[in-house]
C-alpha positions as CSV (number, residue, x, y, z in Angstrom):
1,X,-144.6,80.3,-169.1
2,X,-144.8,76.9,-171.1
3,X,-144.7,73.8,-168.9
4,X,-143.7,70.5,-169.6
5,X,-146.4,68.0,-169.3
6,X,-145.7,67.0,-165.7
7,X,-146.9,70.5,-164.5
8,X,-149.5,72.6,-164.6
9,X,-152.2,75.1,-163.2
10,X,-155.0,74.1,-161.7
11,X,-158.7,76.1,-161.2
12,X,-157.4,77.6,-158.2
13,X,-154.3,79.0,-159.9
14,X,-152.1,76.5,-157.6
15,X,-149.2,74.8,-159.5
16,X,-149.7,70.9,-160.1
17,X,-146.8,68.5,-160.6
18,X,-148.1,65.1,-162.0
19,X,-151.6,65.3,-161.0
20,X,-151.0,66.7,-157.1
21,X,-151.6,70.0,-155.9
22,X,-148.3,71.7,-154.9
23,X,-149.9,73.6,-151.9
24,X,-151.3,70.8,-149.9
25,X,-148.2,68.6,-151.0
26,X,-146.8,71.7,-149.0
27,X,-149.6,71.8,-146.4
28,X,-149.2,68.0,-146.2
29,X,-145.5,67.1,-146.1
30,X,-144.1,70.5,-145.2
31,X,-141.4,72.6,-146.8
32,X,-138.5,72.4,-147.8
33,X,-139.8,69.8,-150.1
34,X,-138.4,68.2,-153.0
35,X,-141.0,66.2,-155.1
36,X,-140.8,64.0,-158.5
37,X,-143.0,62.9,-160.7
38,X,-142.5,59.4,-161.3
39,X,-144.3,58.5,-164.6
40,X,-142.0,61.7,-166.0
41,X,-139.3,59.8,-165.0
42,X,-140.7,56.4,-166.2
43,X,-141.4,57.8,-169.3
44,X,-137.5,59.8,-170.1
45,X,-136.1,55.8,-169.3
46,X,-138.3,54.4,-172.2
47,X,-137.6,56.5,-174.9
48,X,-133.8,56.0,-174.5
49,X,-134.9,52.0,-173.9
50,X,-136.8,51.8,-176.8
51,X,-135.0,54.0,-179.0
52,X,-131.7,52.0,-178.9
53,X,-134.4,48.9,-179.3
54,X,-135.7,50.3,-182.4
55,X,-133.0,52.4,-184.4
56,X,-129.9,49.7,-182.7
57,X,-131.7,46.6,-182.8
58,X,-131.6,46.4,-179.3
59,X,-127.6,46.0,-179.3
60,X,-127.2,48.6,-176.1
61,X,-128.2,49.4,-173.1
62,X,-129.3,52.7,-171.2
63,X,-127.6,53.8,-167.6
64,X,-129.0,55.7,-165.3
65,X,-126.6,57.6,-163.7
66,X,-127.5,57.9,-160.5
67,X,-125.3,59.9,-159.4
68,X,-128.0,62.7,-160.4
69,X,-130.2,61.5,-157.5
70,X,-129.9,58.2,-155.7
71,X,-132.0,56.8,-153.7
72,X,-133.8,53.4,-153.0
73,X,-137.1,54.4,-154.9
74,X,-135.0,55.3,-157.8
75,X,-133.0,52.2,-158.5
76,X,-136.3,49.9,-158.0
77,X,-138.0,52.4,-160.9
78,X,-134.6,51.5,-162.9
79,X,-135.2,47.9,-162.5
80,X,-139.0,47.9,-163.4
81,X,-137.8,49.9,-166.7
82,X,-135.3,47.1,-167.6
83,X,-132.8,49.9,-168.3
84,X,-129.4,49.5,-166.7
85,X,-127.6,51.9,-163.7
86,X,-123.9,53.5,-162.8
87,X,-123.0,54.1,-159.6
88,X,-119.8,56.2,-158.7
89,X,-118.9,55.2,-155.2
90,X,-119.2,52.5,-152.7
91,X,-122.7,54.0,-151.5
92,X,-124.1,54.5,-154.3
93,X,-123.0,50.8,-155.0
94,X,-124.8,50.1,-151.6
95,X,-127.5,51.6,-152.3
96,X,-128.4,49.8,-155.4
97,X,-127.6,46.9,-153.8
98,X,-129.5,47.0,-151.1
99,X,-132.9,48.1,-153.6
100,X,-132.1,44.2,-155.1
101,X,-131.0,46.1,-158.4
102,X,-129.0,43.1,-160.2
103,X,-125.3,43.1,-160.0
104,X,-124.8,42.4,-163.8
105,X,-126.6,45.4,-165.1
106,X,-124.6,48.1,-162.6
107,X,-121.5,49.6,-163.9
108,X,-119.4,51.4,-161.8
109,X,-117.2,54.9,-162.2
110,X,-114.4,57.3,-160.7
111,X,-111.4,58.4,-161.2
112,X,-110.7,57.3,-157.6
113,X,-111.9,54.5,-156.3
114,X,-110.7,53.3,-153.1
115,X,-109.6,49.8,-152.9
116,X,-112.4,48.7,-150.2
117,X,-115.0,49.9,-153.3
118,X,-113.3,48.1,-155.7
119,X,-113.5,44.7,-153.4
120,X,-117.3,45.8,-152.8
121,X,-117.8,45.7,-156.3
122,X,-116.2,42.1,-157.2
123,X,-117.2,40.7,-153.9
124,X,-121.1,41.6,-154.9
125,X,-120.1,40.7,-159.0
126,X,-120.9,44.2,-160.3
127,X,-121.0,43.7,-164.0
128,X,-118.5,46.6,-165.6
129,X,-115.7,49.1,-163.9
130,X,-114.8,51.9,-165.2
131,X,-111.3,52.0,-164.9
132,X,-109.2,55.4,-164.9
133,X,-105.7,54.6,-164.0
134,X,-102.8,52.1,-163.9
135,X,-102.6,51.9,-160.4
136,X,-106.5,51.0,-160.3
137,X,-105.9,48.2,-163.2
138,X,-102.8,47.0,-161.4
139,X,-105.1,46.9,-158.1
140,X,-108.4,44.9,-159.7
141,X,-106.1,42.8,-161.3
142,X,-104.0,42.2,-158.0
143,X,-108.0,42.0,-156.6
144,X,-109.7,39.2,-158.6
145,X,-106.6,37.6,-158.7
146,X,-107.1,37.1,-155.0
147,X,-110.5,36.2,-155.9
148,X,-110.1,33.8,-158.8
149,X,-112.3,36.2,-161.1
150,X,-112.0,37.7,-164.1
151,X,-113.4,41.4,-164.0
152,X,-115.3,43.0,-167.3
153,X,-113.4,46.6,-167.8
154,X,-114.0,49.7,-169.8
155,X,-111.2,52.0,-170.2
156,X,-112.1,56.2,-169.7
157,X,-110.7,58.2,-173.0
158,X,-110.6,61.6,-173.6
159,X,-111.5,62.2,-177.4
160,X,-110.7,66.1,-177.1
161,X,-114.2,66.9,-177.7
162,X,-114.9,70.5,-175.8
163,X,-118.7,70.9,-175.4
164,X,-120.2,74.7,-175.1
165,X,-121.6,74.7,-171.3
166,X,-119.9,75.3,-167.9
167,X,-116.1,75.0,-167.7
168,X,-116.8,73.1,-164.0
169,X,-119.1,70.6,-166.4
170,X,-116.9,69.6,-169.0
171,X,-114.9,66.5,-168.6
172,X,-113.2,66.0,-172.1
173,X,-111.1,68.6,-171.9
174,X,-106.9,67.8,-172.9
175,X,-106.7,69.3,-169.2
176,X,-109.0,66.9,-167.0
177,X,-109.0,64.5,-164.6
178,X,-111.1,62.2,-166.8
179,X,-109.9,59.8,-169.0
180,X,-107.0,58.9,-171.3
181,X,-106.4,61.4,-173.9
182,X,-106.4,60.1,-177.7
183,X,-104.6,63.1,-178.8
184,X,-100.8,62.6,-176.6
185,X,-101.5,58.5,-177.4
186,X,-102.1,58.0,-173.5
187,X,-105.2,56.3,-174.5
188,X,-103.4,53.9,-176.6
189,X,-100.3,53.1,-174.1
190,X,-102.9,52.0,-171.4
191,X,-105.2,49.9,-174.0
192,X,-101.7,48.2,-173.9
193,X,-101.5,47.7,-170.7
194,X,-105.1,46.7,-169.8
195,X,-104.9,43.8,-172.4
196,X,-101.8,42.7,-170.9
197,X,-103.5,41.4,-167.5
198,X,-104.7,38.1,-167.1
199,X,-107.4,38.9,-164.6
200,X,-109.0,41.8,-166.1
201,X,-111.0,41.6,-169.8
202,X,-111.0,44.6,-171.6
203,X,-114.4,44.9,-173.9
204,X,-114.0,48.9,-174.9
205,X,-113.9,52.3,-173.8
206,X,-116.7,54.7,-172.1
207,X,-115.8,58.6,-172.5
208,X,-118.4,61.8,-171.1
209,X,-118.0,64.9,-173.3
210,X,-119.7,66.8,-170.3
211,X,-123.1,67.7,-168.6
212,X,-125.9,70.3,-170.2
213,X,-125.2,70.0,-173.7
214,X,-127.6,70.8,-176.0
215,X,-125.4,70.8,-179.4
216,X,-125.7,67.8,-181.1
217,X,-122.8,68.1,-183.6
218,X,-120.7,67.4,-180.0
219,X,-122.1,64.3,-179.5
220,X,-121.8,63.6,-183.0
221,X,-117.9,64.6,-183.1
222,X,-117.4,62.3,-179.9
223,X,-118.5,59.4,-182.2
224,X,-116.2,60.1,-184.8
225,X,-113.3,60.6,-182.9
226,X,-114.2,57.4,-180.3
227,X,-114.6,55.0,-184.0
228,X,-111.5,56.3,-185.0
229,X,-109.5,55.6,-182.3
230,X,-111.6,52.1,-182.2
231,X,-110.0,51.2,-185.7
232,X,-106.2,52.7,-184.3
233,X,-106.3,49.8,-181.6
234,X,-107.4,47.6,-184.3
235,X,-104.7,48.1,-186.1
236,X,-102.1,48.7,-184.1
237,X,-103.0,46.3,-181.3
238,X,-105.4,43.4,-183.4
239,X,-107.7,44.5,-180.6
240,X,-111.5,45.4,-181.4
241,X,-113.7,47.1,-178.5
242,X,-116.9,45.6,-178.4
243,X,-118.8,47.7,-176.0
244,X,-118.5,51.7,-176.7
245,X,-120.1,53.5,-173.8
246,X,-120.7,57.1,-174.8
247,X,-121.8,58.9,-171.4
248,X,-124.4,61.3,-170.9
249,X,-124.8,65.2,-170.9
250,X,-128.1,65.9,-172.9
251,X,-128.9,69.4,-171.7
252,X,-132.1,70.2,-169.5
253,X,-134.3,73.5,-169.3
254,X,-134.0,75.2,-166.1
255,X,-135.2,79.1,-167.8
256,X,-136.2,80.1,-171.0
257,X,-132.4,81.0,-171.9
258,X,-132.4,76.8,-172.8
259,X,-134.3,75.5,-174.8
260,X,-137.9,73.4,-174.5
261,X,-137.3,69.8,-175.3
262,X,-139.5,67.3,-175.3
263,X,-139.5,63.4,-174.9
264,X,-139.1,62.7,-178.9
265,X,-136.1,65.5,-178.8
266,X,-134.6,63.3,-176.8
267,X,-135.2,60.3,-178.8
268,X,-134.3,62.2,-182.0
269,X,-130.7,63.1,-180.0
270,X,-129.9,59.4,-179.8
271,X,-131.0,58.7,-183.3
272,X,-128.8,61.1,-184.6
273,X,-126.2,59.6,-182.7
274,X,-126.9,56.0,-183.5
275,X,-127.1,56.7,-187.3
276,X,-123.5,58.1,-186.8
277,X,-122.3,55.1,-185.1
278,X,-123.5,53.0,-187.6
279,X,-122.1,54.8,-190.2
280,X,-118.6,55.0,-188.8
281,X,-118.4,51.6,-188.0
282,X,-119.3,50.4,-191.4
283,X,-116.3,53.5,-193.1
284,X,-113.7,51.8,-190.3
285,X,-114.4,48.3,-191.2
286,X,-115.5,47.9,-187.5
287,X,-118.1,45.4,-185.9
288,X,-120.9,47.9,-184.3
289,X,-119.8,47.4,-181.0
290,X,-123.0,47.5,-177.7
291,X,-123.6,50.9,-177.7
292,X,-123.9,52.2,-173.6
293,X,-125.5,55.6,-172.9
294,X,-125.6,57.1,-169.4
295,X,-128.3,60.1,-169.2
296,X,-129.0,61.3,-165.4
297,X,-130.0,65.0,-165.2
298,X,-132.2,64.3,-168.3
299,X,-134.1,61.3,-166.3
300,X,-134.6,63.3,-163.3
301,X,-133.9,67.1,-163.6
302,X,-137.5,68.1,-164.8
303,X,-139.5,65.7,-163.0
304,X,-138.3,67.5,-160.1
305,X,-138.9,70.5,-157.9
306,X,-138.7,72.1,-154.9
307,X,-141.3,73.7,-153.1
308,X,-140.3,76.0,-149.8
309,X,-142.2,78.6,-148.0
310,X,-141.1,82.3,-147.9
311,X,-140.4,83.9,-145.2
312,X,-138.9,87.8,-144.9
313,X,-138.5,89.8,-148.0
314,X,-136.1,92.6,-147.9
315,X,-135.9,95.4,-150.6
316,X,-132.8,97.6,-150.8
317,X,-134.3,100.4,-152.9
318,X,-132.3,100.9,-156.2
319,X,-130.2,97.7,-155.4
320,X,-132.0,94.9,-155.1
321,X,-134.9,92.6,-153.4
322,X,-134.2,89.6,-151.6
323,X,-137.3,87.1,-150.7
324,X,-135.8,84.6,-148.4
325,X,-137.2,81.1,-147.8
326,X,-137.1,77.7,-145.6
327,X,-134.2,76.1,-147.7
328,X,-131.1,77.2,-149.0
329,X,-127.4,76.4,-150.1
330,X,-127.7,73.0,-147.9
331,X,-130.8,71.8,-150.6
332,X,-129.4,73.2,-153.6
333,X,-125.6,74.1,-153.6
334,X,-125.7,74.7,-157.8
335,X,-125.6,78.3,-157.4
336,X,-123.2,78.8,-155.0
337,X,-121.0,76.4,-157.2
338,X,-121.5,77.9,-160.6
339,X,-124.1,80.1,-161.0
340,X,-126.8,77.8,-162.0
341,X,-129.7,79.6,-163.6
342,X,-133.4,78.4,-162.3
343,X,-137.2,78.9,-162.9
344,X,-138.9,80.4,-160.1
345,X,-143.0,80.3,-159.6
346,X,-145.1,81.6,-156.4
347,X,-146.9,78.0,-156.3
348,X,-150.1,79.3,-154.8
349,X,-150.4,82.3,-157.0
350,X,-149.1,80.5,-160.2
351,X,-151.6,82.3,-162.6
352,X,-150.3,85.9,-161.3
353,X,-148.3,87.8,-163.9
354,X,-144.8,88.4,-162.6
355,X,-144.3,92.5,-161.8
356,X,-140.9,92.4,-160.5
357,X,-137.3,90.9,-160.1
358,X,-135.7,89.4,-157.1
359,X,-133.1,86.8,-155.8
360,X,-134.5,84.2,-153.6
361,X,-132.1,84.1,-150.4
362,X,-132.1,80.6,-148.0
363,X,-131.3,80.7,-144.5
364,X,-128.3,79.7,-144.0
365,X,-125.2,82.3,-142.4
366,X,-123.2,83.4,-145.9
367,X,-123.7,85.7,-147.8
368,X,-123.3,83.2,-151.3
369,X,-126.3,81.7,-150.2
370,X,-128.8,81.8,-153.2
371,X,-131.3,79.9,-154.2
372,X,-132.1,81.6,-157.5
373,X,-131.1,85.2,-158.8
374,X,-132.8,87.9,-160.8
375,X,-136.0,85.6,-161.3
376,X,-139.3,87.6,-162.1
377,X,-142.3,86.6,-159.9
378,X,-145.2,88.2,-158.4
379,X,-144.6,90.1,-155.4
380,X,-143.9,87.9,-152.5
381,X,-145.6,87.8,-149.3
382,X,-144.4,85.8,-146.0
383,X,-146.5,82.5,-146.1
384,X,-146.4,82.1,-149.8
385,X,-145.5,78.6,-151.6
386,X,-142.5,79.3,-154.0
387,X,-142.1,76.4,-156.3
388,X,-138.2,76.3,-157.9
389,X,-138.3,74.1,-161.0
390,X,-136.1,71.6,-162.5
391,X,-134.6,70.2,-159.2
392,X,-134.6,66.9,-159.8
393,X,-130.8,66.2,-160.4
394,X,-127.9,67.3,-158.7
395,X,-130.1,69.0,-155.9
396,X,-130.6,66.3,-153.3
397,X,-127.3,64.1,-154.3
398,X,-125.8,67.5,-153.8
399,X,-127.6,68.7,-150.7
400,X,-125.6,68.9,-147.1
401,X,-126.4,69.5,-143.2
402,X,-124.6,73.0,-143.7
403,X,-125.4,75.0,-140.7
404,X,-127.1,72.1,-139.4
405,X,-130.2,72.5,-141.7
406,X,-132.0,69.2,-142.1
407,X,-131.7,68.1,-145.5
408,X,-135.6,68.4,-147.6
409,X,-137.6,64.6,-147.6
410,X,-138.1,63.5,-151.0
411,X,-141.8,63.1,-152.2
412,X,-142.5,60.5,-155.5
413,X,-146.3,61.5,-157.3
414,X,-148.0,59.3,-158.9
415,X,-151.7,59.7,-160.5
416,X,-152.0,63.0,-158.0
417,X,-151.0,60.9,-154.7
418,X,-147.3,61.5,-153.3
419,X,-145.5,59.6,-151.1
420,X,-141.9,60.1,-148.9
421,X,-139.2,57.4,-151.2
422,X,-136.9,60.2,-148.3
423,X,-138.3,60.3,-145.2
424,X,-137.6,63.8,-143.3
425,X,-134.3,63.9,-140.9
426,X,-134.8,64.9,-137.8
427,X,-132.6,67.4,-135.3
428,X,-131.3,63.5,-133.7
429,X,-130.5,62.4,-137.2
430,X,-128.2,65.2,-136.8
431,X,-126.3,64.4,-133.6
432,X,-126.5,60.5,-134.6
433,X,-122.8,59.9,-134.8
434,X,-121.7,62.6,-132.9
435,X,-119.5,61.6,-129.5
436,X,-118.0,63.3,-126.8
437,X,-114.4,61.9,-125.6
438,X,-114.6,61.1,-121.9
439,X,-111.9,63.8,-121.1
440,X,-114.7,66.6,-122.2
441,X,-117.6,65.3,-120.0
């Protein structure tokens, strides 16, 4: 098995995950345990940074979207990368607030946002919203009016561009919640309407072909097809966008059925896509408008994994083997969702050839409740340290009190020394807000 650079084994065959020993992170912090490796992390926001830098002159900026894992620890590493964030609801707005992450460089999503959000956001002078609706332009406008403020605005469009990964994952579908469509002129009509309020300013248009795509010729297309509508307002409406956010969505390896990429892969995806942009905006007669890229599960989703101890193993003879562990559904719900495929390792054994295949069961009372199917691995003993890779997205931000499981701490390593940025909940944490009405004591 080829690692990426933040792991590897050490002398005594125990996986490492940027410098630290994964058993006595285990040992130390106890299982379930999700831990990061920070300077991966540090070092997937600086070759977006300084690839728009370099190939765009600087004229962008990247977003981490944080809805793939937010957390305090994660917004003040934002900050100290000078890279911008997005937040898509009032606590994930809170939360970056509350790390000091600067208002101007947050820009906020959803196709849903509740009015108190929306009058979090302007009270605390969030830089851009996301707006996907007429009733949510009529209701900022109706807002800063209140408030005497102008509000910056992007406008969500659906180019039609259908990316090759999970159906539940793609958001530029004709048939999506997302976004305007180009195709039916929806897109157009509420550019009309947008420019039309006095309190809002429209600078351009954000669309998100989807998550876990690794085909650049999508990415490419949604340029073409965004530049092109760009030049239709133009001309249609004398208006010219700007600011052209293009999302996120660069694909991650979670088995060897993805590929390997490394750090310049990524950089050579934006390049790609940058040399497109400036190619269309030069055949449109268009101004290259502040280019906006959101990756997430590429920041975080290999920096991450999750280490849990196994417990009982079951073999049904001719059917299957199930080794069960600590966690479960409530730390990672992607299987139960959609099948997500994972990487699975026996951490203290990590230099043992795999001589069989199993699904790796949580605890928690249903039957759905996999962590990881039809991964090979050594065979499994009670006590052993299984380490599931690529958890650093979606599993936390994801992660619920299902069954009343406590959800895993969160562990940052740095130079082989890890640290909670999560502390561990506790069975009180649980029955915090709880209350029984007088009439049942």
């Amino acid at each position: 098995m080829n690692f990426r650079d933040t792991l590897k084994v050490n002398g005594k065959g125990h996986l490492e995950i940027g410098g630290a020993d994964t058993v006595e992170l285990a040992e130390k912090f106890g299982t379930p345990l999700y831990v990061l490796d920070e300077q991966y992390i540090r070092d997937m926001c600086s070759v977006y940074r300084d690839t728009i830098r370099q190939d765009y002159d600087g004229n962008g900026i990247v977003l981490y979207a944080s809805k793939a894992l937010s957390c305090l620890a994660m917004y003040k590493i934002a900050e100290s990368e000078n890279i911008g964030v997005d937040v898509v609801s009032g606590g994930e707005l809170f939360t970056a607030l509350r790390a000091g992450f600067p208002a101007e460089k947050i820009y906020m999503h959803g196709n849903n946002k509740l009015p108190q959000e929306l009058e979090f956001a302007l009270d605390h002078n969030v830089g851009t919203i996301v707006v996907d609706a007429y009733s949510e332009i009529d209701l900022l406008d109706g807002l800063c009016a209140q408030k005497n403020k102008v509000q910056n605005i992007l406008i969500r469009i659906n180019p039609g561009v259908e990316a090759h990964t999970h159906r539940f994952i793609q958001t530029a579908k004709t048939d999506s919640k997302f976004g305007f469509s180009v195709a039916d002129g929806a897109a157009m009509k509420i550019t009309e309407y947008a420019l039309s309020k006095k309190n809002l300013k429209l600078e351009g248009y954000h669309c998100h072909i989807g998550s876990q795509i690794f085909e650049m010729q999508s990415f490419v297309l949604a340029v073409d097809k965004m530049l092109a509508f760009m030049a239709a307002v133009k001309e249609n409406l004398h208006f010219e966008a700007s600011v052209l956010n293009l999302g996120g969505g660069y694909g991650i390896w979670y088995t060897d059925e993805d590929p390997q990429l490394k750090t310049e892969d990524y950089a050579g995806y934006l390049k790609t896509v940058i040399a497109e942009l400036k190619q269309k905006s030069q055949e449109y007669g268009l101004k290259r408008p502040y280019l906006v890229i959101e990756p997430g599960r590429s920041i975080v989703g290999e920096a991450g994994i999750t280490l849990y101890t196994v417990g009982t193993v079951k073999d049904i003879p001719g059917i299957k083997k199930y080794v069960a562990v600590d966690g479960g559904m409530f730390d990672n719900p992607r299987y139960a969702l959609y099948q997500a495929k994972y990487t699975a390792i026996l951490a203290n054994r990590a230099n043992e050839k795999a001589t069989e295949t199993v699904s790796v069961a949580g605890k928690c009372c249903e039957s759905g409740d996999i962590v990881c199917a039809n991964v090979s691995l050594p065979q499994a003993h009670s006590g052993d340290i299984l380490a599931v890779l690529s958890t650093g997205a979606y599993n936390y931000s994801m992660a619920s009190n299902y069954n009343r499981n406590l959800i895993p701490p969160i562990v940052l390593v740095k130079d082989g020394k890890g640290e909670y940025i999560v502390k561990p909940q506790t069975y009180e944490d649980l029955v915090r807000n709880d209350v029984i009405p007088e009439r049942l004591k």
